[in-house]
N, C-alpha and C positions, 0 to 999 in steps of 0.2 A: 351750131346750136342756137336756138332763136331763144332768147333772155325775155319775158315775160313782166309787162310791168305791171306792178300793182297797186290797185284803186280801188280804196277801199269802201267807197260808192257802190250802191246796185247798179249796174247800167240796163234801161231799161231799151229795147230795139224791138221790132216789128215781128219778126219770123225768124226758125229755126236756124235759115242759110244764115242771117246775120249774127245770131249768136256763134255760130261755126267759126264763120269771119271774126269775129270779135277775139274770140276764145284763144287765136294763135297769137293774138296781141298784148292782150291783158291777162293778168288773174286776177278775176272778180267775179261776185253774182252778178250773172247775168240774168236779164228775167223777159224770154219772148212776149208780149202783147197776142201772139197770134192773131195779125190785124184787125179787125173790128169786129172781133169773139171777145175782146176785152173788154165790152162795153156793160154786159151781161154775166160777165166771170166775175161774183162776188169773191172769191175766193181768191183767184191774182188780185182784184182790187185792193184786197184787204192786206195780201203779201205788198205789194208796194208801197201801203201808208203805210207799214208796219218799218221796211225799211226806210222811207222816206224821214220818221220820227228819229228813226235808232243812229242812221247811218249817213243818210241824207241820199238822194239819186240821182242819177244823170240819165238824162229824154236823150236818146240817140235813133230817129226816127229817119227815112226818107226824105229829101228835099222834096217830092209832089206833094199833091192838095190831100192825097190820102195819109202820107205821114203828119201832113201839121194838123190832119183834123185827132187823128190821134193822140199825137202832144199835145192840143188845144184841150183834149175831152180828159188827159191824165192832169194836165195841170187845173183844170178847176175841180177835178176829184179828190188831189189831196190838198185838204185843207193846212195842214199841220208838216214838220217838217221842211226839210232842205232838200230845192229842186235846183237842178244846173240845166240849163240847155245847150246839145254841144250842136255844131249844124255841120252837117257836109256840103260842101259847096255845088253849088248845079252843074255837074257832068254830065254831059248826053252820049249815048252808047247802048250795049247790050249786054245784058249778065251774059257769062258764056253757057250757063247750064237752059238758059231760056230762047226757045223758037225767036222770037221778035220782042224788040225792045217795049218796053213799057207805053203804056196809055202819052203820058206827058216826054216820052224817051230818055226822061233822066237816070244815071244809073244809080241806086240803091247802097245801101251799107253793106250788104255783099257783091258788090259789082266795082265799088272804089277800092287804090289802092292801100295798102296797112299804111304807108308815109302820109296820104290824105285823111285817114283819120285817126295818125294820130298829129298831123298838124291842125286838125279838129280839135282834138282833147287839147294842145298847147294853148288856142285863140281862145277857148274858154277858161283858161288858169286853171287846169288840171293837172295835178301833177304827178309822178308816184309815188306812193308811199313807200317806205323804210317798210318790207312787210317783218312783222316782228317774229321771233325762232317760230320753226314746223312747230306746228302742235299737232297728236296725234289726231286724227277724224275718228266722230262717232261711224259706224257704219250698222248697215242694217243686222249683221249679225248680233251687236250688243242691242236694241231694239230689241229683237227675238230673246236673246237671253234675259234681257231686262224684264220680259213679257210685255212689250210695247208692238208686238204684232205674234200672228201666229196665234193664239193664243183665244179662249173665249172671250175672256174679257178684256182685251188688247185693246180695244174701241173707246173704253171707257178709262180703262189709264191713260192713254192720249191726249186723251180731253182735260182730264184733273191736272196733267203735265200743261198743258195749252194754260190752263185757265191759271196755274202759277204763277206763268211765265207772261201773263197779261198777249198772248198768240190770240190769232181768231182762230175760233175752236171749228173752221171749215177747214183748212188744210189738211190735205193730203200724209199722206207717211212718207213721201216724196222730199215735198216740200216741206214737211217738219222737221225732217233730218238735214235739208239746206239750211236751213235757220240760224237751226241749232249750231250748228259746226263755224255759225259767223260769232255765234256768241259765246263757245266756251272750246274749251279742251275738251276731248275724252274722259279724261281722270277727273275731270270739274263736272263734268256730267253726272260719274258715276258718285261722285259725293253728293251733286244736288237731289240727285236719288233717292240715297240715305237718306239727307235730310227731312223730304217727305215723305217716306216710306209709302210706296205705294204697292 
């Protein structure tokens, strides 16, 4: 059974396969870039300075010139908040699920080994957190029952919730429910609820 360590940092990475990669490593938000679609995606922009303020983040990008143009372009986007940079060292190789190796041949944060990144996380003083007792997850079912989706006016309690909780009021229902679940319990949910009767 593989022991899962936890960082309670967004880690932010390039694409899907690298989240995939990451995922069997860590428990943490993870937050793809979808490589340079994040330039233009107000909406991830906004979820990253969001964690970045709250929780701080970690750039876990490719070693070639298109990963650090991507770290390059997130770290002068967030202004505010705690940014780490963790680096994977230059490997040259082939991912196996890809035809021919990469432009520059180095291989990727889905292509290195789990001991190379997490001797990556070590070089930058990352360490795991003590993650503290399971709290239960909201899930899309209390959404619906809440009337946060489903519903006519689902759209419009989202946003009154968003604008609460100081969220950019683009997020998705997706992404509203990752947030969320970084920032409270279930049962803490269902009182901040009450609270503002929505």
């Amino acid at each position: 059974m593989i022991i899962l360590i936890h960082i309670e940092q967004a880690i932010i990475v390039e694409g899907k396969y690298d989240k995939i990669k990451l995922s069997s490593v860590v428990d943490a938000v993870i937050i793809p870039t979808n490589g340079f679609t994040v330039f233009k995606d107000k909406e991830k922009l906004a979820l990253i300075r969001y964690y970045a303020e709250k929780k701080g983040i970690i750039i876990l990008t490719d070693s070639d010139s298109a990963g650090f143009k991507i770290r390059n372009y997130l770290k002068g986007s967030v202004k505010n908040g705690k940014i780490t940079n963790v680096y994977i060292p230059d490997i040259f190789g082939k991912e196996k699920r890809k035809a021919a190796p990469s432009k520059e041949g180095k291989l990727g944060v889905e292509g290195v080994s789990v001991q190379v990144i997490l001797d990556a996380f070590a070089k930058a003083g990352i360490t795991a957190c003590e993650k503290s007792q399971q709290k239960e997850q909201i899930t899309r079912q209390d959404f619906y029952e809440l009337g946060l989706s489903g519903h006519d006016n689902s759209s419009e309690k989202r946003k009154l919730i968003l604008k609460e909780l100081n969220l950019p009021e683009l997020l998705t229902t997706t992404s509203m429910l990752e947030i969320l679940n970084t920032m409270m319990s279930r049962q803490e949910f269902y009182s901040f609820m009450q609270s503002i009767i929505v």
